[in-house]
C-alpha positions as CSV (number, residue, x, y, z in Angstrom):
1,X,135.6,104.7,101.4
2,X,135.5,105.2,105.1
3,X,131.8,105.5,106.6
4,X,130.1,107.8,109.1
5,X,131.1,106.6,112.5
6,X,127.9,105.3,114.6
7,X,127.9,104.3,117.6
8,X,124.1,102.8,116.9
9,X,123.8,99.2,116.2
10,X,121.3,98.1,113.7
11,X,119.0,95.2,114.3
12,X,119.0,92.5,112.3
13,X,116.2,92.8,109.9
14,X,116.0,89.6,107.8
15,X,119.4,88.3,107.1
16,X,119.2,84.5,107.5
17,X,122.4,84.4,109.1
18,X,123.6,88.1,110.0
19,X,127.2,86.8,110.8
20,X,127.8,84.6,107.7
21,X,130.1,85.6,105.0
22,X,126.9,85.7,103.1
23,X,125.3,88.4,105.3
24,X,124.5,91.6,102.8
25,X,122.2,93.7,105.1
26,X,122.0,94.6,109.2
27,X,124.6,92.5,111.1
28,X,123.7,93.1,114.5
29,X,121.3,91.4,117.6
30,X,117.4,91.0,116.4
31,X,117.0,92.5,119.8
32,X,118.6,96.2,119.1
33,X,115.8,98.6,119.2
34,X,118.2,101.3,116.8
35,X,117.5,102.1,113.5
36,X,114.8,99.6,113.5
37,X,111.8,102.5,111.9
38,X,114.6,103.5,109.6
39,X,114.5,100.3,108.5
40,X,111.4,100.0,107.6
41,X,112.1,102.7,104.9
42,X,115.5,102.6,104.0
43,X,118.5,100.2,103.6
44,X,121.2,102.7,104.0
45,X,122.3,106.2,102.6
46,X,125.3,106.4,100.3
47,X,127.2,109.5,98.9
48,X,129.7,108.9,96.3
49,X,132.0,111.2,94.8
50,X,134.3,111.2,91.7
51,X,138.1,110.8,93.0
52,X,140.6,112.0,90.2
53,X,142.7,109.0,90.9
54,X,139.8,106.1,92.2
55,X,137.2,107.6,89.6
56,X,133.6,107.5,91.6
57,X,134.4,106.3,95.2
58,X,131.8,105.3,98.2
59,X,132.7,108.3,100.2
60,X,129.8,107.4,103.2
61,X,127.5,104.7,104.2
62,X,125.1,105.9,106.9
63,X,124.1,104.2,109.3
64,X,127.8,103.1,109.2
65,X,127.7,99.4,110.5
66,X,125.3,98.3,107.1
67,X,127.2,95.9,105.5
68,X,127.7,96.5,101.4
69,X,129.7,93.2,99.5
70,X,132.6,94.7,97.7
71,X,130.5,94.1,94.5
72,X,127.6,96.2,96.0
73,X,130.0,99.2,97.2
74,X,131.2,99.0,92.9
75,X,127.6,98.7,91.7
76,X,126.4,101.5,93.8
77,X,129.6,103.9,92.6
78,X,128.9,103.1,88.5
79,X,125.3,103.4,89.0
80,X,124.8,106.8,90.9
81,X,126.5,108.6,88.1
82,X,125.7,109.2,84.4
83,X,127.4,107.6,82.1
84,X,130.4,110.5,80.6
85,X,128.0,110.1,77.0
86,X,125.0,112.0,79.1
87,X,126.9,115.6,80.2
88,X,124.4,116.4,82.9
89,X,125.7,119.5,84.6
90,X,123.0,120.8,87.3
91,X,121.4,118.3,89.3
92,X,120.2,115.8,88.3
93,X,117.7,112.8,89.3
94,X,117.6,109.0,88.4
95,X,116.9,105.9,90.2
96,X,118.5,101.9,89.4
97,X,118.0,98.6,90.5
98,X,120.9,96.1,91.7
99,X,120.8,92.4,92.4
100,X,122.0,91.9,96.2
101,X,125.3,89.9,95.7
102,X,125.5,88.5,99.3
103,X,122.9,85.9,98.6
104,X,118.9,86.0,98.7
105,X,117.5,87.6,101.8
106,X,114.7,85.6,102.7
107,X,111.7,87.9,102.0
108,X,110.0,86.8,104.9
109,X,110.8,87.9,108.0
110,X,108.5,89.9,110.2
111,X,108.4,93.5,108.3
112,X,108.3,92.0,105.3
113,X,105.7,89.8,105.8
114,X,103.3,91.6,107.4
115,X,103.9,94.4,104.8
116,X,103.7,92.6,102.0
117,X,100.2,90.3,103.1
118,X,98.8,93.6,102.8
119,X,100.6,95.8,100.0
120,X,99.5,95.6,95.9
121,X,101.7,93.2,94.3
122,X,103.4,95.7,92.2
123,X,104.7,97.8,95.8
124,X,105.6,94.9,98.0
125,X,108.9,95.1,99.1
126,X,112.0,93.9,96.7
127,X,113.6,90.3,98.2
128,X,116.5,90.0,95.9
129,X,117.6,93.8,94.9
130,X,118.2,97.3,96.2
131,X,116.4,100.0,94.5
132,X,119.1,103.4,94.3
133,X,117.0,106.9,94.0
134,X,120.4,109.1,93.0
135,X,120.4,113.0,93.2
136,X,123.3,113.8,91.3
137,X,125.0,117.7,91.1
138,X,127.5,118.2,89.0
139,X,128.7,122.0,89.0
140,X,131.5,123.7,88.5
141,X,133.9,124.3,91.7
142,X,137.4,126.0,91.4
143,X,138.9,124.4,94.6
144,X,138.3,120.7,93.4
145,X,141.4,120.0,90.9
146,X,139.4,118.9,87.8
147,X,137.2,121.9,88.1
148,X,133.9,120.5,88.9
149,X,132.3,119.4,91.7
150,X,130.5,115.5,90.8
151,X,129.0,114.2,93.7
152,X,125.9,112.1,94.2
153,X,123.5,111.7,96.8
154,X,121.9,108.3,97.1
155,X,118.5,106.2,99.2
156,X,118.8,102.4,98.9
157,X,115.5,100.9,99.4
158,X,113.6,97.6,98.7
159,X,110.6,99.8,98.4
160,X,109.5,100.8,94.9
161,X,108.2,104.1,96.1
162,X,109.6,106.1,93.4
163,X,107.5,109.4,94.2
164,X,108.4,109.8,97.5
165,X,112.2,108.8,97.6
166,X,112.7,111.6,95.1
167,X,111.0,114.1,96.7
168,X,112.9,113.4,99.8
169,X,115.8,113.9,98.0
170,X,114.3,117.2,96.8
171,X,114.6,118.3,100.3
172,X,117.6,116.9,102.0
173,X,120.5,116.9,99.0
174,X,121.0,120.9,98.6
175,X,121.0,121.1,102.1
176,X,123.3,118.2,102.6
177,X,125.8,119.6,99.7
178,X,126.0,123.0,101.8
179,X,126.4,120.9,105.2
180,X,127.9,117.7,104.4
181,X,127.8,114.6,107.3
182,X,126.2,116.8,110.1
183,X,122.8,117.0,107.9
184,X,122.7,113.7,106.3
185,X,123.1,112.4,110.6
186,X,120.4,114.7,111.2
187,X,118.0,113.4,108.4
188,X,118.5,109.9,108.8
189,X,118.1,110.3,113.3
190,X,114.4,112.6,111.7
191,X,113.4,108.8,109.8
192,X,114.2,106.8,112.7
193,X,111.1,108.6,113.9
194,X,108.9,108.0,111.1
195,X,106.0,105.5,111.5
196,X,106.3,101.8,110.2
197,X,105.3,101.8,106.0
198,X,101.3,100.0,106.9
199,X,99.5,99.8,103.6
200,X,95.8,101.8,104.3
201,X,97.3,104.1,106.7
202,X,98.1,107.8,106.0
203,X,101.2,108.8,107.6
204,X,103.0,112.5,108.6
205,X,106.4,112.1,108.5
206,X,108.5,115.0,109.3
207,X,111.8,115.6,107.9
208,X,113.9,119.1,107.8
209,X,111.1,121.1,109.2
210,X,108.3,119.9,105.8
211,X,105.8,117.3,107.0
212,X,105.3,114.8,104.2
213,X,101.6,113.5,103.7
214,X,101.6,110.6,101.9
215,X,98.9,107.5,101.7
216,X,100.1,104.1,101.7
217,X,98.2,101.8,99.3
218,X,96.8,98.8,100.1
219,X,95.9,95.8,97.9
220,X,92.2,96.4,98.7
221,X,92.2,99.6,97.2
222,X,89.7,100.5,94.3
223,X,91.3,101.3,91.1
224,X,90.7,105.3,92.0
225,X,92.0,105.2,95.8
226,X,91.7,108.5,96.9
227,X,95.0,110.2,97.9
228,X,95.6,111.9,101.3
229,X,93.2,114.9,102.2
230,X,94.3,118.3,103.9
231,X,93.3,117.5,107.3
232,X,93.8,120.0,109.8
233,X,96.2,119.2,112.1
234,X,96.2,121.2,115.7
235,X,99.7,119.9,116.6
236,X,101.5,119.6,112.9
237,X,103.0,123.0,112.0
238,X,104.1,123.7,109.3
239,X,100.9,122.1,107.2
240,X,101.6,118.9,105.6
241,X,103.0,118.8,101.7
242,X,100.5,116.2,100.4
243,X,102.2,113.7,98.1
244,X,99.4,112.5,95.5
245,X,101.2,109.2,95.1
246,X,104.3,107.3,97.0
247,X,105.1,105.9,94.0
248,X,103.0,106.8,90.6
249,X,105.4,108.9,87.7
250,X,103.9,111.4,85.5
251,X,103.2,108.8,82.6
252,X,102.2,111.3,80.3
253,X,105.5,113.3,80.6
254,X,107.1,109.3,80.6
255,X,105.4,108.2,77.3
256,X,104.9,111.9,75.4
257,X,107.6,110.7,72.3
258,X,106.3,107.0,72.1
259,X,102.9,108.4,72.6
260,X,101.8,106.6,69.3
261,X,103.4,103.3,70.5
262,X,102.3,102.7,74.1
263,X,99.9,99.9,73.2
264,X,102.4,98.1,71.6
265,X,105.1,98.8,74.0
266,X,102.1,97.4,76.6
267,X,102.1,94.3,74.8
268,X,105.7,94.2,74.9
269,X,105.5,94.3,78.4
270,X,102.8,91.9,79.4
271,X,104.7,89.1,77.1
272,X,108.1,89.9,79.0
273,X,110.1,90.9,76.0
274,X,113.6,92.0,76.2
275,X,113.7,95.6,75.3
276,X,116.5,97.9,75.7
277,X,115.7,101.8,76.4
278,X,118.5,104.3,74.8
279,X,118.1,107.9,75.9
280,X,120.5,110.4,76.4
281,X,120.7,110.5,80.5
282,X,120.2,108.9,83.1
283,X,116.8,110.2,84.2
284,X,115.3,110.1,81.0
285,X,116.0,106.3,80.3
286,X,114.5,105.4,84.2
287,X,111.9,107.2,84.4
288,X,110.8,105.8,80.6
289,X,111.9,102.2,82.1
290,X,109.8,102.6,85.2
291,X,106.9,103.9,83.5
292,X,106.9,100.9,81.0
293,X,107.3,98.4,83.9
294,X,103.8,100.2,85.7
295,X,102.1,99.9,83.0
296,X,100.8,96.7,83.8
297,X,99.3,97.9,87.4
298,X,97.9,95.7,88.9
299,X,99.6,92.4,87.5
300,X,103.0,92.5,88.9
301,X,105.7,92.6,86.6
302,X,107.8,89.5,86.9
303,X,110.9,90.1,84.8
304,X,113.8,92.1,85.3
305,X,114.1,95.1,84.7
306,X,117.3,98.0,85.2
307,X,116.2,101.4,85.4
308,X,119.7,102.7,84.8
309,X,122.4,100.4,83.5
310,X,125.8,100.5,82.3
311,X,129.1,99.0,81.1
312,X,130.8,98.5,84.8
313,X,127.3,96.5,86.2
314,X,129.1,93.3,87.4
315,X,126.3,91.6,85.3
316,X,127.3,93.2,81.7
317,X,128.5,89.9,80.5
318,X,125.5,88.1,81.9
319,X,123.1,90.4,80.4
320,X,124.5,91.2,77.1
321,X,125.8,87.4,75.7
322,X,125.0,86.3,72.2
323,X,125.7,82.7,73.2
324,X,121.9,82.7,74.2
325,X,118.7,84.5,73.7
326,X,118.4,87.8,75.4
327,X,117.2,87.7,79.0
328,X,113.2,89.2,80.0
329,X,114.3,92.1,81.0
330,X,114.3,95.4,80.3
331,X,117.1,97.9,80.6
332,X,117.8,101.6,80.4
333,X,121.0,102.8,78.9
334,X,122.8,106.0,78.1
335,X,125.5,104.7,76.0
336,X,125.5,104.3,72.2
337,X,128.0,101.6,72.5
338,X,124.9,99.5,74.0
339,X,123.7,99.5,70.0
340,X,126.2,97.8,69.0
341,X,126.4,95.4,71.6
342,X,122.9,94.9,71.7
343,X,122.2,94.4,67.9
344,X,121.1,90.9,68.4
345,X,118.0,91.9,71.0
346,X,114.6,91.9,69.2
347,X,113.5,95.7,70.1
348,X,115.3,98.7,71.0
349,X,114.2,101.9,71.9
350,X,116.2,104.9,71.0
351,X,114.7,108.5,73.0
352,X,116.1,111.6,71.3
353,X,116.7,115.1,73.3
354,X,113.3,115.8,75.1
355,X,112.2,118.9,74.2
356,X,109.7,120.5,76.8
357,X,107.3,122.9,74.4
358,X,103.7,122.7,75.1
359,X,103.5,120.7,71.7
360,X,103.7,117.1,71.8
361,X,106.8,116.3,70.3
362,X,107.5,114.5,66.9
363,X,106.2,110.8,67.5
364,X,108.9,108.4,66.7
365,X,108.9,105.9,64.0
366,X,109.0,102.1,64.2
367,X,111.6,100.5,62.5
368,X,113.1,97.4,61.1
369,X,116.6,96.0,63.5
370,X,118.3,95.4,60.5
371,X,118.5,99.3,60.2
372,X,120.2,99.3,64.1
373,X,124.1,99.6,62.4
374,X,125.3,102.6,63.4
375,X,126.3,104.0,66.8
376,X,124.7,107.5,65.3
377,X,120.9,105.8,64.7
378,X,118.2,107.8,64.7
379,X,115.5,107.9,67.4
380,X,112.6,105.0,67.0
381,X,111.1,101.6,67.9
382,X,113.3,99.3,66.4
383,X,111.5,95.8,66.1
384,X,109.9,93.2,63.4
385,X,107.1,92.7,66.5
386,X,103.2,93.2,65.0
387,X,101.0,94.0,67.7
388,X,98.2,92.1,68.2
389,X,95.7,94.6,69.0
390,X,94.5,97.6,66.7
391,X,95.8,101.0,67.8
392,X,93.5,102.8,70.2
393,X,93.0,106.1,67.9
394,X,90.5,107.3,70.3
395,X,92.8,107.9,73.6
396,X,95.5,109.1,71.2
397,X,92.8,112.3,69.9
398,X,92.1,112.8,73.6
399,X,95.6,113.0,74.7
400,X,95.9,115.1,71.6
401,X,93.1,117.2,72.1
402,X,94.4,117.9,75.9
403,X,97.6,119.2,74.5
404,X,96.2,121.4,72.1
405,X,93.8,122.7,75.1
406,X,96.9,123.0,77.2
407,X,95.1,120.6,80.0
408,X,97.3,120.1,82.7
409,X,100.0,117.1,82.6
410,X,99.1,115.1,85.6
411,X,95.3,114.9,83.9
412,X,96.8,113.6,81.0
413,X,98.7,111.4,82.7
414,X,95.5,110.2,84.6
415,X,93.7,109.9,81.1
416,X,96.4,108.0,80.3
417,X,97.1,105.3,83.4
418,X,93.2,104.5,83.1
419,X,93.1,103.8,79.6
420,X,96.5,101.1,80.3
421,X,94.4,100.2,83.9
422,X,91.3,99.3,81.5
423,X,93.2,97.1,79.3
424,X,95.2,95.4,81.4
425,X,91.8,94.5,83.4
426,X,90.3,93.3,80.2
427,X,93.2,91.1,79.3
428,X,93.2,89.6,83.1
429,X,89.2,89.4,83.7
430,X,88.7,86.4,82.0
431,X,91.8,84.7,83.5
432,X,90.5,85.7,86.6
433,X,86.9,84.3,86.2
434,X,88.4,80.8,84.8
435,X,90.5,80.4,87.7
436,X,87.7,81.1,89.9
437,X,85.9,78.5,88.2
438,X,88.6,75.7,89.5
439,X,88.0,76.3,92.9
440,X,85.9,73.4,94.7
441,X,82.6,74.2,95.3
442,X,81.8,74.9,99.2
443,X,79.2,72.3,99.6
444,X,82.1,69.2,99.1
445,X,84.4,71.1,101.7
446,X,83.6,68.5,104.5
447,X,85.5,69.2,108.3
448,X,86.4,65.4,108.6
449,X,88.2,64.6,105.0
450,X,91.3,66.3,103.2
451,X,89.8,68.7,101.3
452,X,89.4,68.5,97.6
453,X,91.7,70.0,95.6
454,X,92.1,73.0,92.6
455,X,91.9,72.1,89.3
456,X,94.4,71.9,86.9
457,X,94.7,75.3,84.6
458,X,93.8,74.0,81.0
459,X,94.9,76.7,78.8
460,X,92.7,75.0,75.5
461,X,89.6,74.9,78.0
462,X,90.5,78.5,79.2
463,X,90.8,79.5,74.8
464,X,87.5,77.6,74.9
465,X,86.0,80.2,77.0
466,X,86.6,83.1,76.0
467,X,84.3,82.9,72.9
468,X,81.1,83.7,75.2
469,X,83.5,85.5,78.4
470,X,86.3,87.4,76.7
471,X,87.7,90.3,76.8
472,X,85.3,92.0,74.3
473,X,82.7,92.3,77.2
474,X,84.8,95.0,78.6
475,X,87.2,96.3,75.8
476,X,86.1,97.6,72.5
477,X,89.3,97.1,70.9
478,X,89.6,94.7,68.4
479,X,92.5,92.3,67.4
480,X,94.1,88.2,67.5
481,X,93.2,88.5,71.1
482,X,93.4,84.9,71.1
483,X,97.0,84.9,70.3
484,X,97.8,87.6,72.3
485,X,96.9,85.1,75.4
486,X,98.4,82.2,73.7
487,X,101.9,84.1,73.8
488,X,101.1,85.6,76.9
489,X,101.2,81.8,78.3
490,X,104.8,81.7,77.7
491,X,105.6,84.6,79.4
492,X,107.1,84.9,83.0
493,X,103.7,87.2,83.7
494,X,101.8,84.3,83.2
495,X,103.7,82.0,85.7
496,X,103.8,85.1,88.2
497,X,99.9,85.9,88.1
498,X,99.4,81.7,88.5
499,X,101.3,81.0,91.2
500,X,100.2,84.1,92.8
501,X,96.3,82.9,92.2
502,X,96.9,79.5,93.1
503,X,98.6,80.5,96.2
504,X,96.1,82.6,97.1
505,X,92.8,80.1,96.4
506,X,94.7,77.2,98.5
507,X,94.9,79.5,101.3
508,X,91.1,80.2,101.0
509,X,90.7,76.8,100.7
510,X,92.8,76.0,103.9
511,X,90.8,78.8,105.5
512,X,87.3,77.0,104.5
513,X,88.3,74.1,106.0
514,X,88.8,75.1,108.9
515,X,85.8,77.8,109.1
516,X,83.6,73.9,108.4
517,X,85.6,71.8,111.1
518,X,84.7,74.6,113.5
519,X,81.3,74.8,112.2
520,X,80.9,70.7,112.9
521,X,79.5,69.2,115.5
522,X,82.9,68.1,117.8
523,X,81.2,66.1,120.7
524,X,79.3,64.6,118.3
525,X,82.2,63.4,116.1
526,X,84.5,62.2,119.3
527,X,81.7,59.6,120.7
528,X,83.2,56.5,118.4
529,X,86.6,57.8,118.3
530,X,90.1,56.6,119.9
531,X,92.3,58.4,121.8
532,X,95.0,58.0,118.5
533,X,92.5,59.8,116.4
534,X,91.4,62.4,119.1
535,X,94.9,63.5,119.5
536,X,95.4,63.3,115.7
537,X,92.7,65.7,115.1
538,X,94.2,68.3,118.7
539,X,97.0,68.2,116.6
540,X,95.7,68.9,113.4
541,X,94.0,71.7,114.6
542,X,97.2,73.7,116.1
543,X,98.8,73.1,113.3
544,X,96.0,74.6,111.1
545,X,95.7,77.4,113.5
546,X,99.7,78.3,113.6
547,X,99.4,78.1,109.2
548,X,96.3,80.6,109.4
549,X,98.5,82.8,111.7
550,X,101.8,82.8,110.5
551,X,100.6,82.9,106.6
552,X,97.3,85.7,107.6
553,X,95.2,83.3,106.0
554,X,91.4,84.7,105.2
555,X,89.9,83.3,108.3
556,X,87.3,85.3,110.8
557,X,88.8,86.3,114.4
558,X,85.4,84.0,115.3
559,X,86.3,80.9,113.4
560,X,89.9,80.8,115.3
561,X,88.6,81.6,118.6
562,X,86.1,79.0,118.0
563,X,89.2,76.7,116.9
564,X,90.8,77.5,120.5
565,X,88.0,76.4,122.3
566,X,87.7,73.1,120.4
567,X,90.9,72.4,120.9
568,X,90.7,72.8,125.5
569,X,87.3,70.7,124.7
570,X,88.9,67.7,123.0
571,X,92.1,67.9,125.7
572,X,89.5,68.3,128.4
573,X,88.0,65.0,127.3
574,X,91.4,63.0,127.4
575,X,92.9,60.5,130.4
576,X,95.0,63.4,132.4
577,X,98.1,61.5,131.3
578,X,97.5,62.3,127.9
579,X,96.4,66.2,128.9
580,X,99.6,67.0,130.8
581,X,101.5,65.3,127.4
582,X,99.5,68.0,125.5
583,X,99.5,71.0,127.6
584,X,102.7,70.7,129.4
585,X,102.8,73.1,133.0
């Protein structure tokens, strides 16, 4: 398990304590410029390869000095190959999702932070887990001893960029299985160059002679952002591949045997239900599991969820205990034995062989769990769950319709995204507009008095309201809407989107505040005060300026240049004493 040698330190990123026992990324000084654009992209690359004696064995790390736990090294081997059940021979490609075992990585260091102020909810970048995008090739290879070459190619990330990471792997794995450690160097040196991830920007970045054209969204997008345009670039040569999305899966490919079932498996979702995915590899059961998990766009989804999961994950136990409900989370498996062990989750959902005809294939059927006995089931949607909203016939004849017109996959899957877009906006509109509705009015923000505060969400009052501002304004689907919302209060989604909202409105609250202190009158309020209270309020101030800073709170350049100057006034107007005490040389 010996890594690439580098002689490149990496900087230290965001480890609280890079040289603790508990340290699990960069271990190096915050001052080393290496690797540090990498980083912005990429945790590490990992190849693992199947050892007749170890079994799947970390064969590199690159950059070399990234510091993997033990656990993370034996995660990382289990999860970049298929289970023995799936047979994938070819190459094949999958992504997972693994906790960090060295502790939590605060998620707010400098990249992070800045990235994530400004990134959709549903891309920031992951605090607690690594996100694996495999390229696995399995072929046969008469100078390896069991007669087949199984080696896999992996990107960690905390970046849920899906869309890209794959096609990057697209590129770089056949060359690297013809050239080994000399390419993979190469590659990684090429994204050292790459600009920093900025949400709103699009970015070139170059990589084995292919310029990738990518946008990265921002969370002021419109729901239809447009993706990067062709531009014509003197100085780029070859002309940029333009990637339609870093991170958006065909969802019409995703969803084509539960097409019947989406709106259920929606409502599934949004009320953080454990569900388990069964298909018969690897990339079938994440790509399914990713899809399911976007379908919420733009609430973030909240629970857990495992792309790709199997028997070896140091958390099997943890996840798959009937001393205790199931867990929110939603996993994808390969192996039948999961059925068995997982009898006692409320839905399961077995995939059969994807067939790829022009035809959509046969829908499957939803079933009772009582019927999930045998390790030979029969694919279907295996829950007592009754939706709460009535099937939308009219985007399944569309979707029909398109196949039968052969219209091309990624308009389906735009038909499709919309249609889930629409609905999830209809569900969250009126939780939006009730929210709004506890902010304090403007007119009792006053610059000399704590300001007031939110009020309390009243989910009876919020029930209340929806008989005159509900979700049949903008959807024309009918159904117990009312208890839809009731169980979606129990759900993690609802304690994400809160604390999310509530965060938010305080900060706009903070930022008001401070937009009416510097809107005030200061000379006039200082004439009556003391010198205590004037170099309360000095103090104050900084400390309201350093919070709209460090947390980018929604306040105008103006408003904090206008805070600056209040500030020099009220020091100006102190003994000199006091002025040196607050403006030290």
């Amino acid at each position: 398990m010996e890594a690439l040698e580098s002689a490149r330190p990496r900087p230290a990123g965001g480890d609280p304590d890079p040289t603790g026992p508990a340290s699990s990324g960069r271990a190096a000084q915050a001052s080393a410029a290496p690797w540090e654009r990498f980083s912005a992209w990429l945790e590490c690359v990992c190849v693992v390869t199947f050892d007749l004696e170890l079994g799947q064995a970390l064969e590199l790390v690159y950059p070399s000095d990234f510091r993997l736990t033990d656990k993370e090294k034996s995660s990382i081997c289990y999860l970049s190959f298929p289970d023995s059940h799936s047979g994938c021979l070819g190459d094949t490609q999958f992504s997972f999702r693994m906790r960090q075992c060295g502790g939590r990585r605060s998620p707010w260091h400098a990249d992070d932070r800045n990235y994530n102020s400004r990134a959709p909810v549903a891309l920031q970048r992951e605090s607690a887990h690594y996100l694996g995008y495999v390229y696995f090739r399995q072929v046969k290879d008469s100078s390896v001893k069991r007669g087949y070459l199984q080696k896999s190619l992996v990107l960690v990330s905390r970046l849920p960029f899906v869309r890209l990471f794959q096609s990057l792997l697209n590129l770089v794995a056949p060359e690297y299985f013809e050239k080994l450690a000399p390419c993979l160097e190469a590659v990684c040196n090429e994204i050292d160059q790459w600009p920093a991830p900025v949400p709103g920007q699009t970015l070139n970045l170059p990589v084995m002679g292919v310029v990738i054209q990518v946008r990265i969204p921002s969370k002021v997008d419109g729901p239809e952002s447009s993706p990067p345009k062709q531009c014509d670039q003197e100085n780029l040569l070859p002309a940029p591949t333009v990637l339609a999305s870093v991170h958006e899966l065909d969802l019409f490919r995703c969803f084509r045997p539960v097409l019947a079932h989406v709106q259920m498996l929606w409502e599934l979702m949004l009320l953080g239900e454990p569900l388990v995915v069964l298909a018969p590899s690897p990339d079938m059961s994440s790509e399914l599991v990713l899809a399911l998990t976007s379908c919420l766009q733009p609430l973030k989804f909240c629970c857990d969820f495992r792309p790709y999961f199997t028997v070896h994950d140091s958390e099997f136990k943890e996840l798959t205990t009937r001393t205790q409900a199931p867990p929110n989370v939603v996993l994808g498996v390969t192996n039948p034995f999961f059925i068995k062990t997982l009898q006692h989750w409320p839905h399961v959902l077995r995939i059969g062989e994807p067939k790829m005809s022009g035809d959509l294939p046969k829908q499957i059927k939803l079933k009772k769990p009582s019927r999930l006995k045998t390790l030979d089931t029969k694919p279907g949607l295996y829950t007592s769950f009754t939706a709460h909203l009535h099937r939308d016939k009219a985007l399944l004849k569309r979707l029909l319709k398109g196949v039968h017109k052969k219209r091309p996959w990624d308009a389906q899957s735009a038909l499709l995204r919309q249609r889930l877009l629409e609905l999830t906006q209809s569900f969250i509109i009126p939780l939006e507009h009730y929210m709004t509705s506890l902010m304090p009015l403007q007119k009792n923000i006053t610059p000399w008095k704590t300001p007031p505060q939110i009020r309390p969400f009243r989910q009876d009052e919020f029930l209340r309201s929806l008989e005159h501002a509900g979700p049949q304004l903008t959807c024309i689907l009918k159904g117990d809407w009312l208890g839809l919302y009731r169980r979606f209060f129990k759900s993690p989604h609802f304690d994400g989107w809160y604390r999310q909202r509530h965060k938010e409105m305080a900060q706009k609250l903070e930022a008001l505040h401070l937009e009416a202190i510097c809107e005030a009158n200061i000379e006039s309020w200082m004439k009556d005060k003391s010198e205590v209270e004037v170099v309360d309020l000095v103090l104050k101030l900084r400390e309201k300026l350093v919070r709209a800073q460090c947390h980018q709170l929604p306040v105008k350049e103006v408003t904090l240049q206008r805070a600056q100057l209040y500030i020099k006034t009220v020091i100006c107007s102190l003994p000199k004493d006091l002025q040196a005490v607050l403006c030290p040389p």
